[in-house]
PQR file with spaces between the fields and no chain letter, atoms N, CA, C, O and H, PARSE charges and radii, in Angstrom:
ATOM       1  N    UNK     1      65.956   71.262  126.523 -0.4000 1.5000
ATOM       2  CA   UNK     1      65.702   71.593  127.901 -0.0000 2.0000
ATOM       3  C    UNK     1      65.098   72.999  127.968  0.5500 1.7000
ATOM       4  O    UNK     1      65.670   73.950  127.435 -0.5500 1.4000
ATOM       5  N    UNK     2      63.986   73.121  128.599 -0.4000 1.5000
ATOM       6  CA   UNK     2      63.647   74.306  128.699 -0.0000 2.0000
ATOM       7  C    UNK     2      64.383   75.366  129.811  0.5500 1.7000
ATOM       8  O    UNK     2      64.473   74.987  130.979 -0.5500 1.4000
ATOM       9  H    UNK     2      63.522   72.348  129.032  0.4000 1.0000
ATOM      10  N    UNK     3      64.775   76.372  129.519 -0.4000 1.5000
ATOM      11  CA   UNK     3      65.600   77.188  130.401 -0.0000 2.0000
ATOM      12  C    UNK     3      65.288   78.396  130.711  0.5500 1.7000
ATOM      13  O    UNK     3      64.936   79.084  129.753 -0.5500 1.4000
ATOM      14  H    UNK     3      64.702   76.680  128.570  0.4000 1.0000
ATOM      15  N    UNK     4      65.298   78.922  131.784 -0.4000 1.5000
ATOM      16  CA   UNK     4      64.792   79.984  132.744 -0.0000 2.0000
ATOM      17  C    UNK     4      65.500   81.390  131.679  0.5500 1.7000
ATOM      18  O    UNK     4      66.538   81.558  131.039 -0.5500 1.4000
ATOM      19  H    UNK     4      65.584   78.363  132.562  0.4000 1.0000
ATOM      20  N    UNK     5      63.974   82.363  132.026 -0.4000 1.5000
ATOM      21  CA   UNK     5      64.449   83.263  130.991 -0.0000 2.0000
ATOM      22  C    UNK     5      64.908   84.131  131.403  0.5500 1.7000
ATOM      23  O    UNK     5      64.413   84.339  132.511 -0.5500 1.4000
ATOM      24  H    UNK     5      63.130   82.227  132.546  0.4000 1.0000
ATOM      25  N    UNK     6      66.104   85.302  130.995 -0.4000 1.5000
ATOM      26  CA   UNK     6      66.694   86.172  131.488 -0.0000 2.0000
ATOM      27  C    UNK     6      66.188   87.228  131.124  0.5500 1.7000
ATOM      28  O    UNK     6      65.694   87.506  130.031 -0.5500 1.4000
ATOM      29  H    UNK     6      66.506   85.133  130.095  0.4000 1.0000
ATOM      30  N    UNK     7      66.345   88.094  132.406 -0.4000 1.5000
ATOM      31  CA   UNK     7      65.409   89.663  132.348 -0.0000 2.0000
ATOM      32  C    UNK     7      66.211   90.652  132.142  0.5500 1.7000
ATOM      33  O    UNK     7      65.925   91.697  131.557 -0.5500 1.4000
ATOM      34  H    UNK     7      66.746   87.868  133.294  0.4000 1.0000
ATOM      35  N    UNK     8      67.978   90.146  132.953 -0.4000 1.5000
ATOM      36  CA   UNK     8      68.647   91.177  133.215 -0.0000 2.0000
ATOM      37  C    UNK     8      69.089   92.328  132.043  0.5500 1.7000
ATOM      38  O    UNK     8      69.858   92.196  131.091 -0.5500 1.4000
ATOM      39  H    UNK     8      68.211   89.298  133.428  0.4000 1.0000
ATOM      40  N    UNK     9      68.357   93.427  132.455 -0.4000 1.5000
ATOM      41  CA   UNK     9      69.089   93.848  131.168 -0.0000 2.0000
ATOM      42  C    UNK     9      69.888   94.721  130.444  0.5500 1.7000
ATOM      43  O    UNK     9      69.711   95.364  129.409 -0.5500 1.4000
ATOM      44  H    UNK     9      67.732   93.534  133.229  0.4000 1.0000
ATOM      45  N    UNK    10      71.076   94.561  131.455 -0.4000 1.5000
ATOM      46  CA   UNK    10      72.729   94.611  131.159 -0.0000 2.0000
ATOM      47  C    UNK    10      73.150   93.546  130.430  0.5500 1.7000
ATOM      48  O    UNK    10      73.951   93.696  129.507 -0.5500 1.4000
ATOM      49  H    UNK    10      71.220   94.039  132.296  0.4000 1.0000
ATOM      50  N    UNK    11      72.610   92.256  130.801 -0.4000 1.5000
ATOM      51  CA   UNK    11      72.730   91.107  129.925 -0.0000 2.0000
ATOM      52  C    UNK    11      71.949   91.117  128.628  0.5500 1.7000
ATOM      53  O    UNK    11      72.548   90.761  127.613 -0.5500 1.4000
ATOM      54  H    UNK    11      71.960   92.134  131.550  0.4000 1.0000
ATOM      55  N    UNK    12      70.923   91.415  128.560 -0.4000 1.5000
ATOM      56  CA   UNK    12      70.347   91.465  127.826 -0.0000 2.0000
ATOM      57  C    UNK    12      70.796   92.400  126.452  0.5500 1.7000
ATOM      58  O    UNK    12      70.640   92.136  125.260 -0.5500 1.4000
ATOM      59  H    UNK    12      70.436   91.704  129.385  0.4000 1.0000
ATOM      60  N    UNK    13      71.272   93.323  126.957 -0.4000 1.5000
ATOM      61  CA   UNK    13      72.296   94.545  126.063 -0.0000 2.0000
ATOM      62  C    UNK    13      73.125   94.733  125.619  0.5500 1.7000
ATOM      63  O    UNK    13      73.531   95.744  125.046 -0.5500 1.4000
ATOM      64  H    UNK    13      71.399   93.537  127.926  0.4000 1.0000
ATOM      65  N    UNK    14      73.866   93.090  125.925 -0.4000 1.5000
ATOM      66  CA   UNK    14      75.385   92.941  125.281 -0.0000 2.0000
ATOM      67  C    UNK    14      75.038   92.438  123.966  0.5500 1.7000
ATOM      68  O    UNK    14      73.915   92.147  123.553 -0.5500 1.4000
ATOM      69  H    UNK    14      73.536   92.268  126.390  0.4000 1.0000
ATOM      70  N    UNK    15      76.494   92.357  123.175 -0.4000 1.5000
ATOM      71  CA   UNK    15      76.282   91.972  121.827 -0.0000 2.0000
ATOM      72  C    UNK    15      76.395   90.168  121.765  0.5500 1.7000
ATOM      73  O    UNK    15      77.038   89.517  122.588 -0.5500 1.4000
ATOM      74  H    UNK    15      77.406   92.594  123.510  0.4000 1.0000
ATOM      75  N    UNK    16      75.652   89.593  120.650 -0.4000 1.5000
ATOM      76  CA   UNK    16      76.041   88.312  120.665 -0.0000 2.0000
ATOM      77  C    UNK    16      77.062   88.206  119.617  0.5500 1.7000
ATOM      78  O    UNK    16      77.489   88.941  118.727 -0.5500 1.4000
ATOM      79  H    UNK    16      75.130   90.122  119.981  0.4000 1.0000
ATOM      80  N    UNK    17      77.290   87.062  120.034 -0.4000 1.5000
ATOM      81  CA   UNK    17      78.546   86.454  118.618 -0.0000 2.0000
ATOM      82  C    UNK    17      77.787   85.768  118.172  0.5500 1.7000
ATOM      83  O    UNK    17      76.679   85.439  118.596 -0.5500 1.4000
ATOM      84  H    UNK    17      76.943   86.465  120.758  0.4000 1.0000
ATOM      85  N    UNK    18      78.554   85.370  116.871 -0.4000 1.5000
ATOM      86  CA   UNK    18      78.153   84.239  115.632 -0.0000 2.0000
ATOM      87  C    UNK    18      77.261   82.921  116.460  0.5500 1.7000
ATOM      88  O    UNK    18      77.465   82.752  117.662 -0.5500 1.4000
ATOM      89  H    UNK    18      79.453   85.637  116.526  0.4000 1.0000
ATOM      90  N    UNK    19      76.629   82.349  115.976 -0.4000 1.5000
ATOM      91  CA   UNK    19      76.059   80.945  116.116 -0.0000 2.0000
ATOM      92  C    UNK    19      77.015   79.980  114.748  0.5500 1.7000
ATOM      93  O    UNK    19      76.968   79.999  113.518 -0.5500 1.4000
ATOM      94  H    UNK    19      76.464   82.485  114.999  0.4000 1.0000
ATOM      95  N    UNK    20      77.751   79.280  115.673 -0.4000 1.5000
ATOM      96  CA   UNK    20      78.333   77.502  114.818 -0.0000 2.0000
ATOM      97  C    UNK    20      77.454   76.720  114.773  0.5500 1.7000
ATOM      98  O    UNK    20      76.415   77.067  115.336 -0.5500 1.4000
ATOM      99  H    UNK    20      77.789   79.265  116.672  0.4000 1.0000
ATOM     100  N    UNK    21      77.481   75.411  114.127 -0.4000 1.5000
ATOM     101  CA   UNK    21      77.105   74.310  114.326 -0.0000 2.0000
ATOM     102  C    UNK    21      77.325   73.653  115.563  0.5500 1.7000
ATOM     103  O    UNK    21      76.510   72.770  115.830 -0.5500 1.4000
ATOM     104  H    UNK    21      78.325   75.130  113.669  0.4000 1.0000
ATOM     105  N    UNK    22      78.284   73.884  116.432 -0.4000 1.5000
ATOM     106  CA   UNK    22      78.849   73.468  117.787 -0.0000 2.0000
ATOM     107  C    UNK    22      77.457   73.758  118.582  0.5500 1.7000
ATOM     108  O    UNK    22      76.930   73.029  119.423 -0.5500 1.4000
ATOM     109  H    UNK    22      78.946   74.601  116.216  0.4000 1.0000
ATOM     110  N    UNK    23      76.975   75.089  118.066 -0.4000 1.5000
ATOM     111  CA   UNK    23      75.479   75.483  119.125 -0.0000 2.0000
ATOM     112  C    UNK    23      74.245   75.179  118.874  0.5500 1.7000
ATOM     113  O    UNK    23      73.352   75.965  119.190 -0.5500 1.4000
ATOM     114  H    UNK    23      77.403   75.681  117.383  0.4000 1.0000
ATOM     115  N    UNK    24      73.915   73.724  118.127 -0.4000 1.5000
ATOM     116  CA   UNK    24      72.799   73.502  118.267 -0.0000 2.0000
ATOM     117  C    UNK    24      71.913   72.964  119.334  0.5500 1.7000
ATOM     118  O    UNK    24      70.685   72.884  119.335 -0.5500 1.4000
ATOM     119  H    UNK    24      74.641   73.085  117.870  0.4000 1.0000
ATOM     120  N    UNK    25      72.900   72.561  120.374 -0.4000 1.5000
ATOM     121  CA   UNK    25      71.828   72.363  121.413 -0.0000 2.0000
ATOM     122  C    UNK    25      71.497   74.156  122.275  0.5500 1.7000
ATOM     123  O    UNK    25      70.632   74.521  123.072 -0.5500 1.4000
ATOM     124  H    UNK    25      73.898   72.627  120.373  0.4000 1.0000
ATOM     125  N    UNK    26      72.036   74.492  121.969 -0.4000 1.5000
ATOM     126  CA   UNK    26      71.746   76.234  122.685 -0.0000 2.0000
ATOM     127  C    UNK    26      70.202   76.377  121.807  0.5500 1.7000
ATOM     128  O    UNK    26      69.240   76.924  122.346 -0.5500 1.4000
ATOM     129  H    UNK    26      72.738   74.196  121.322  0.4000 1.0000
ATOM     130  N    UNK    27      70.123   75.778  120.328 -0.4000 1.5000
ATOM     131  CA   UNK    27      68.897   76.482  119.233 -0.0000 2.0000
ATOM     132  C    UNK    27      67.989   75.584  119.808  0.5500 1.7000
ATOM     133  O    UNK    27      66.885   75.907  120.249 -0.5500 1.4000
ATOM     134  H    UNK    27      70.904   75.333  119.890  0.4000 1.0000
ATOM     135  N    UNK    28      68.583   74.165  119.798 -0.4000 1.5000
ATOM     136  CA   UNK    28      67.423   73.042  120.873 -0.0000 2.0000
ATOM     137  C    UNK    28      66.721   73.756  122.008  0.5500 1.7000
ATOM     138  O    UNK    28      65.504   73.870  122.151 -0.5500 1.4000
ATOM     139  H    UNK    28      69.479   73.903  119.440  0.4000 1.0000
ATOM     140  N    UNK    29      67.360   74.063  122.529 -0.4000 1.5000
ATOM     141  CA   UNK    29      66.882   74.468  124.462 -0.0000 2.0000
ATOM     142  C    UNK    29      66.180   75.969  123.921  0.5500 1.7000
ATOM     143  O    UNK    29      65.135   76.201  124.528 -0.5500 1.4000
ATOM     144  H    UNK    29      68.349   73.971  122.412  0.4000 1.0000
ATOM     145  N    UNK    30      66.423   76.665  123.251 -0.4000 1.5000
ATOM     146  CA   UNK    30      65.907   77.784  122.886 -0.0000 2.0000
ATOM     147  C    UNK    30      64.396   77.680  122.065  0.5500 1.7000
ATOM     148  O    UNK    30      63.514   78.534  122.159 -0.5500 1.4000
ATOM     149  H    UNK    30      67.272   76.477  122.757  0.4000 1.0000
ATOM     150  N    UNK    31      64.326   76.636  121.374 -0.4000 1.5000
ATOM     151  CA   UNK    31      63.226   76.122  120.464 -0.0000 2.0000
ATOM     152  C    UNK    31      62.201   75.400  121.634  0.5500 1.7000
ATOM     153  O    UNK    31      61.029   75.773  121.590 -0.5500 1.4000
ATOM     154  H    UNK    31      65.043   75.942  121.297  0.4000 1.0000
ATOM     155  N    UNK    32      62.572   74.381  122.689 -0.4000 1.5000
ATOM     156  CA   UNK    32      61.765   74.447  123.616 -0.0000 2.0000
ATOM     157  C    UNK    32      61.201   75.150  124.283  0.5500 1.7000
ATOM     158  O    UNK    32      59.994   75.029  124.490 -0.5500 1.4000
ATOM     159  H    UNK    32      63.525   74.078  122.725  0.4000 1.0000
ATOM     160  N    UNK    33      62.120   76.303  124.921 -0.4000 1.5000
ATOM     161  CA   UNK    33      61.766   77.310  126.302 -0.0000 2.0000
ATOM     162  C    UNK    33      60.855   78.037  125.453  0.5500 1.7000
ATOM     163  O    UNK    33      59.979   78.691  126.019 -0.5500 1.4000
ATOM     164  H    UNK    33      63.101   76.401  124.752  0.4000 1.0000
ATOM     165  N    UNK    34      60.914   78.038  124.076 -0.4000 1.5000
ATOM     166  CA   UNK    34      59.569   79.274  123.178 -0.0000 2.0000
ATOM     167  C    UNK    34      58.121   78.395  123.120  0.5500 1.7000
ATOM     168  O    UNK    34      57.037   78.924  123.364 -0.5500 1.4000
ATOM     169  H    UNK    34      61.625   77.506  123.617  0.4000 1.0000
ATOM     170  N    UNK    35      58.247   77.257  122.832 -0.4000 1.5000
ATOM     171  CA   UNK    35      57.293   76.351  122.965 -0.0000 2.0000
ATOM     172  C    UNK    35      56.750   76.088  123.943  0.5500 1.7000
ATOM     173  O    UNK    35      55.569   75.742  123.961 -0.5500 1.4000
ATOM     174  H    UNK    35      59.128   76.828  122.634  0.4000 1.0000
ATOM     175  N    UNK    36      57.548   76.198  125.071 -0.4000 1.5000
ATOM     176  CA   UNK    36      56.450   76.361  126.858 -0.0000 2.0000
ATOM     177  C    UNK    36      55.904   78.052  126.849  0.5500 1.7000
ATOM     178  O    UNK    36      54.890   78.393  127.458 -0.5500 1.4000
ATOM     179  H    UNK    36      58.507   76.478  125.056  0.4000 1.0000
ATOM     180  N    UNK    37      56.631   78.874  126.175 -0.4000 1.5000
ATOM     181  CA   UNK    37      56.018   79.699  126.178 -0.0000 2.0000
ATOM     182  C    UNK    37      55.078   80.190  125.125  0.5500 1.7000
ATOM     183  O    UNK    37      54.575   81.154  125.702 -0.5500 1.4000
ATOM     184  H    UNK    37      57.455   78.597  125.681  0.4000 1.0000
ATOM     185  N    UNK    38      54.747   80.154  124.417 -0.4000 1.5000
ATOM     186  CA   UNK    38      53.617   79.926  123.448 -0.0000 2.0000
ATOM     187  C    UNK    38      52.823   80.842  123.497  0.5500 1.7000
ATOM     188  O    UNK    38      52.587   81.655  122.603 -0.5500 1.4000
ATOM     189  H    UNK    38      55.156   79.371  123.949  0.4000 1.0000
ATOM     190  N    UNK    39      52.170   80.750  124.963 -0.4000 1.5000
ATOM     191  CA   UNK    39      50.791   81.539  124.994 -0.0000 2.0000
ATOM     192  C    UNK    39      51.444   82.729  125.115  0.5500 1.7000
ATOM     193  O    UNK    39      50.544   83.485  124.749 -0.5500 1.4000
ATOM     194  H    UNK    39      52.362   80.089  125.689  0.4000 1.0000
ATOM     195  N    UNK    40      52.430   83.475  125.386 -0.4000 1.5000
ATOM     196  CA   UNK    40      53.306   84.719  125.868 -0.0000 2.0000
ATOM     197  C    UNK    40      54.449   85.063  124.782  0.5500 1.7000
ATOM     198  O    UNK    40      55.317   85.890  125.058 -0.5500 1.4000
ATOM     199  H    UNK    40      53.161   82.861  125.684  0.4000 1.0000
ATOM     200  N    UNK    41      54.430   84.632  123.973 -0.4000 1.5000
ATOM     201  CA   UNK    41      55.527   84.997  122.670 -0.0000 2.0000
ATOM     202  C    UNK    41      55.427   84.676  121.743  0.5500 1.7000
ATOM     203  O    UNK    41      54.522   83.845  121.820 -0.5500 1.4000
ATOM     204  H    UNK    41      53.724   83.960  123.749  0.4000 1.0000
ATOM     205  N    UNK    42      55.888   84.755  120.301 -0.4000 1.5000
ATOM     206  CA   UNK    42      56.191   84.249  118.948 -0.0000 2.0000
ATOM     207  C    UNK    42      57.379   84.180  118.963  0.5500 1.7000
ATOM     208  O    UNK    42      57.789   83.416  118.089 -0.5500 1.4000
ATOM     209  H    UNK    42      56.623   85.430  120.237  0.4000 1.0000
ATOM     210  N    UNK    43      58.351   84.747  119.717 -0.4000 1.5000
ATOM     211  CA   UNK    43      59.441   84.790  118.797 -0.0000 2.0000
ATOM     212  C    UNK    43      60.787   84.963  120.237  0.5500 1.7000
ATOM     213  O    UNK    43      60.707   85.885  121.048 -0.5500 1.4000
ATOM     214  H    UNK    43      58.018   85.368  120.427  0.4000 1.0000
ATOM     215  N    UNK    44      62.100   83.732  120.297 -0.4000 1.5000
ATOM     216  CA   UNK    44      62.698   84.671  121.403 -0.0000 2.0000
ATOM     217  C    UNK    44      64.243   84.598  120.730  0.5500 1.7000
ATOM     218  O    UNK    44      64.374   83.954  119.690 -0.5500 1.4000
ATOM     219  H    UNK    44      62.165   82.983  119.637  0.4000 1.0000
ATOM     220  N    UNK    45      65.382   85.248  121.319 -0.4000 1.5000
ATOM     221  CA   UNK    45      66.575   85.186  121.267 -0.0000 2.0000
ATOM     222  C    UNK    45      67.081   84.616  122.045  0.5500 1.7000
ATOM     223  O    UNK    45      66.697   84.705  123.212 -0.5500 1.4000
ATOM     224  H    UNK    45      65.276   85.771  122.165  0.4000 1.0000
ATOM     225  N    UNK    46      68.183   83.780  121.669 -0.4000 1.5000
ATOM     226  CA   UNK    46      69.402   83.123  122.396 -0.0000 2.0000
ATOM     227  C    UNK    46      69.582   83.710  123.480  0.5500 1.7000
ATOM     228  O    UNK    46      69.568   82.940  124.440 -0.5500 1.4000
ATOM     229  H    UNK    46      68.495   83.708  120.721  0.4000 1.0000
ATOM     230  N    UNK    47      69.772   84.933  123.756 -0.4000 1.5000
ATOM     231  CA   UNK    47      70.347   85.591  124.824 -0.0000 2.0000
ATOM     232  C    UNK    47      68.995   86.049  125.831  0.5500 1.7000
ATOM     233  O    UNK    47      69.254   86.994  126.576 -0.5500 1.4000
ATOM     234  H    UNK    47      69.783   85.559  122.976  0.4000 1.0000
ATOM     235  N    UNK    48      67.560   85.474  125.935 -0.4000 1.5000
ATOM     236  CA   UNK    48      66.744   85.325  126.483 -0.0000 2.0000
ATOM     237  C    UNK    48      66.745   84.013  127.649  0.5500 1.7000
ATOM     238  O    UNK    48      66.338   83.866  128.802 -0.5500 1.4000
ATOM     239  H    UNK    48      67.350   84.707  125.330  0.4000 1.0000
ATOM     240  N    UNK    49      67.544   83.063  126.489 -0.4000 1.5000
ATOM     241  CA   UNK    49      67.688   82.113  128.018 -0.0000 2.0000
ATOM     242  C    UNK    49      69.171   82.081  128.461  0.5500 1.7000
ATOM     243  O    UNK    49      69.549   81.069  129.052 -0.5500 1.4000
ATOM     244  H    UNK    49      67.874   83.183  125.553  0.4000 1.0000
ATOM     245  N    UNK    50      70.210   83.272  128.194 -0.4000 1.5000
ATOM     246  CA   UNK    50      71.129   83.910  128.816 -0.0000 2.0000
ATOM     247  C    UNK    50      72.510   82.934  128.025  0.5500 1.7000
ATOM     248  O    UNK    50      73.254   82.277  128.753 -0.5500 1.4000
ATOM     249  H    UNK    50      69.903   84.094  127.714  0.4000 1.0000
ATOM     250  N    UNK    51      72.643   82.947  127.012 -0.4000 1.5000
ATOM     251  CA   UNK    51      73.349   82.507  125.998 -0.0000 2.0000
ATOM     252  C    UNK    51      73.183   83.699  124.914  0.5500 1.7000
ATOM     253  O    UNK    51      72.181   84.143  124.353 -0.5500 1.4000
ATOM     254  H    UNK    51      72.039   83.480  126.420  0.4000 1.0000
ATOM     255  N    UNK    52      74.928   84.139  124.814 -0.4000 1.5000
ATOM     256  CA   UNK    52      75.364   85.327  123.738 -0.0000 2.0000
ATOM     257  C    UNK    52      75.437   84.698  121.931  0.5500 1.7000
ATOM     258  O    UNK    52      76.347   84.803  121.110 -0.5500 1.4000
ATOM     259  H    UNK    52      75.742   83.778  125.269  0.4000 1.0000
ATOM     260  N    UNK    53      74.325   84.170  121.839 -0.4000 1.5000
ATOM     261  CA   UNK    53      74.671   83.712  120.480 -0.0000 2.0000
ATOM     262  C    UNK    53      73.686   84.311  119.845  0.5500 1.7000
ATOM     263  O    UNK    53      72.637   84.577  120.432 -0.5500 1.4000
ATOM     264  H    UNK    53      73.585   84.084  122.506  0.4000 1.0000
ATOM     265  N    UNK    54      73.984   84.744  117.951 -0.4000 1.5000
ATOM     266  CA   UNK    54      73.483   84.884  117.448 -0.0000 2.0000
ATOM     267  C    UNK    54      72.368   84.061  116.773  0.5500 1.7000
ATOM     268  O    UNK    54      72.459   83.778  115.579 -0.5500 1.4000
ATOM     269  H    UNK    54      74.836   84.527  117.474  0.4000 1.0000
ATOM     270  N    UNK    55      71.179   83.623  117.619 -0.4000 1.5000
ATOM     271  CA   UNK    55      70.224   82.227  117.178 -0.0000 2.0000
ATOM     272  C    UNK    55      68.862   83.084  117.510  0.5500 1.7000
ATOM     273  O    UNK    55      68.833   83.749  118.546 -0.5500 1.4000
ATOM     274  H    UNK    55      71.106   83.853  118.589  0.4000 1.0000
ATOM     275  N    UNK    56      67.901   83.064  116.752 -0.4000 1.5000
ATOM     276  CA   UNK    56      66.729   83.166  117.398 -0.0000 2.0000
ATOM     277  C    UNK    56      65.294   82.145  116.691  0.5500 1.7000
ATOM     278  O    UNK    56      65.149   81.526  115.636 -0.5500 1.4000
ATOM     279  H    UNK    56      67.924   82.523  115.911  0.4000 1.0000
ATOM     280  N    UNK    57      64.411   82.387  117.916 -0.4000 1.5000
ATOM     281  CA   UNK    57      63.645   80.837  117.402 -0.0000 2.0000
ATOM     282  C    UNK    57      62.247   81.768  117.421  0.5500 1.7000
ATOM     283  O    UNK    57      62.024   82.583  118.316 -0.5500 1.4000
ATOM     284  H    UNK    57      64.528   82.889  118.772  0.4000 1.0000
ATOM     285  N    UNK    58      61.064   81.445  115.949 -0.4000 1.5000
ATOM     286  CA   UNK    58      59.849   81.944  116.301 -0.0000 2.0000
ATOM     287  C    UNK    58      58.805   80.930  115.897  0.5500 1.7000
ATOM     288  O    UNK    58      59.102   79.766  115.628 -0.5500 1.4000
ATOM     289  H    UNK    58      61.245   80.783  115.221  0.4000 1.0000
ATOM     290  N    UNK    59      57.257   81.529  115.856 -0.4000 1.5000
ATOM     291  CA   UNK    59      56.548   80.552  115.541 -0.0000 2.0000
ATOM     292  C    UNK    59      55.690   81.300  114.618  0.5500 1.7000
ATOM     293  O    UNK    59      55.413   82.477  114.847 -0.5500 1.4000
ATOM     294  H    UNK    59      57.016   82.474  116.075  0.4000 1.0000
ATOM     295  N    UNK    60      55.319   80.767  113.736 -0.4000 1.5000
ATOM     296  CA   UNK    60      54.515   81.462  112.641 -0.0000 2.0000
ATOM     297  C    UNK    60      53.671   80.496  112.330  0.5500 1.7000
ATOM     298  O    UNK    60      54.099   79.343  112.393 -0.5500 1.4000
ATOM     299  H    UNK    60      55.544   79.810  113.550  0.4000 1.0000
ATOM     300  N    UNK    61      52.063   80.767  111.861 -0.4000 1.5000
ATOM     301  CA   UNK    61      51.225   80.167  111.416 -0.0000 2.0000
ATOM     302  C    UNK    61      51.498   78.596  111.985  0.5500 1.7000
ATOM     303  O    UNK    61      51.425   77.557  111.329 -0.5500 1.4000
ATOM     304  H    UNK    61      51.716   81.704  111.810  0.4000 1.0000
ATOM     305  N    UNK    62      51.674   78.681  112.732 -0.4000 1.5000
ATOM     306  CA   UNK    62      51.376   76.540  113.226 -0.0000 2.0000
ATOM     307  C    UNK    62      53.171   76.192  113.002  0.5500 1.7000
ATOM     308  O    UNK    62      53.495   75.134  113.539 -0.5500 1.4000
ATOM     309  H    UNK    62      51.733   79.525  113.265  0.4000 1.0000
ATOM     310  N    UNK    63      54.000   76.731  112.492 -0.4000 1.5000
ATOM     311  CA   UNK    63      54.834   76.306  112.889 -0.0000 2.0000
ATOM     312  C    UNK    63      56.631   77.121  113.694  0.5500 1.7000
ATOM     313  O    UNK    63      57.019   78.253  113.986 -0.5500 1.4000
ATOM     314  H    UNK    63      53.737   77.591  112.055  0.4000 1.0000
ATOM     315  N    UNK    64      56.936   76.375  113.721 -0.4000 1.5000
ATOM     316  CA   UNK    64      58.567   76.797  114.830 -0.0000 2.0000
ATOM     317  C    UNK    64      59.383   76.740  113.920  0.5500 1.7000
ATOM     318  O    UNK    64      59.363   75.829  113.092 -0.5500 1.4000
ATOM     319  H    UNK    64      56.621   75.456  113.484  0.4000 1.0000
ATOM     320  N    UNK    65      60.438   77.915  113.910 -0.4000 1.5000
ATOM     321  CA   UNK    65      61.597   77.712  113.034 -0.0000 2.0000
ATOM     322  C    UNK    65      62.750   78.697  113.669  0.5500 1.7000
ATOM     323  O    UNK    65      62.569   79.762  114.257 -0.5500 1.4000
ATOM     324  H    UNK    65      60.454   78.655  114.582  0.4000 1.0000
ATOM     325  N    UNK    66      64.302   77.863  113.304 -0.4000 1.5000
ATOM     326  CA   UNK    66      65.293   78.474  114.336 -0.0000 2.0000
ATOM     327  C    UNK    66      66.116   79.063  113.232  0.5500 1.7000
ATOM     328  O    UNK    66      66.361   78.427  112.206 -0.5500 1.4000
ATOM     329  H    UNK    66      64.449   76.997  112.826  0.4000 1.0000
ATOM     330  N    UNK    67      66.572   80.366  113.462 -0.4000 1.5000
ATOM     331  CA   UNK    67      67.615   80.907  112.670 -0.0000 2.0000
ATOM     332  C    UNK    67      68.372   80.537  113.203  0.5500 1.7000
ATOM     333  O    UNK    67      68.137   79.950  114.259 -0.5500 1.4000
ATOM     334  H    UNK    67      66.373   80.882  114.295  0.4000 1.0000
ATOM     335  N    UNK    68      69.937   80.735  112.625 -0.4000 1.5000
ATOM     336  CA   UNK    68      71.693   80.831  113.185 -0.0000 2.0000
ATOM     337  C    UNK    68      71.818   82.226  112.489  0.5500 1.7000
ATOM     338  O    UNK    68      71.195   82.366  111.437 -0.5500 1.4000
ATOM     339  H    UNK    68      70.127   81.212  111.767  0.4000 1.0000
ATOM     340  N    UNK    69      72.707   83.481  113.062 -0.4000 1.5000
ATOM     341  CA   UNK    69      72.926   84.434  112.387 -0.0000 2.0000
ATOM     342  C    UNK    69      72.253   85.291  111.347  0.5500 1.7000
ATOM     343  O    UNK    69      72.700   85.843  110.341 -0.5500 1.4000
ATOM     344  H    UNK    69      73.213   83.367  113.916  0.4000 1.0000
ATOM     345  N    UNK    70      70.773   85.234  112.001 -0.4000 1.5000
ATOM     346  CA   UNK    70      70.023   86.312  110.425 -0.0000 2.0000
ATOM     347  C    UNK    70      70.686   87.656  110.696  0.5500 1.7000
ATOM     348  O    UNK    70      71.427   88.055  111.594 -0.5500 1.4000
ATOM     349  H    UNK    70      70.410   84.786  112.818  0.4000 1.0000
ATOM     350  N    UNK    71      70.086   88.299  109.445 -0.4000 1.5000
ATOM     351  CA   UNK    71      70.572   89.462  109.573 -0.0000 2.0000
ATOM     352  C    UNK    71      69.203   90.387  108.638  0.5500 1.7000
ATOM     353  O    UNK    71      68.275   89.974  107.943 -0.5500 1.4000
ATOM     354  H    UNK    71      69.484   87.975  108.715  0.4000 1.0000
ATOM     355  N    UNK    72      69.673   91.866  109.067 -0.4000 1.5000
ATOM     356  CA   UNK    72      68.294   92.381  108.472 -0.0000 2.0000
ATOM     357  C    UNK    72      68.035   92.870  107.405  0.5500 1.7000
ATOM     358  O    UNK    72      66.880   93.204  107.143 -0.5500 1.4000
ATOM     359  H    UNK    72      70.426   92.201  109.632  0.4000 1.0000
């Protein structure tokens, strides 16, 4: 499902927690809402469509791929 993106950013500034397996539809809906956005991003966080999880989804060379918990 694609989901409305969050600006707020007090929300935006909190910390996330871990990503489970329990949250793959959060990486689903997150892997869409980047794919409607396309022309305007590569790359978004969980907590963009206002979900505190550690997930983020990008697109590189032609394709989409979702982390759980990277780290740097």
């Amino acid at each position: 499902m694609i989901r409305e993106l969050m600006h707020d950013p007090l929300f935006l500034a909190k910390k996330a927690t871990d990503a489970t397996e329990d949250d793959i539809e959060i990486a689903r809906d997150l892997l869409e809402t980047l794919e409607a956005h396309e022309e305007e991003c590569v790359g978004m966080a969980a907590n963009m469509i206002g979900e505190l999880k550690r997930i983020i989804a990008y697109h590189v060379e032609g394709e989409y791929c979702v982390m759980f918990n990277p780290e740097i």
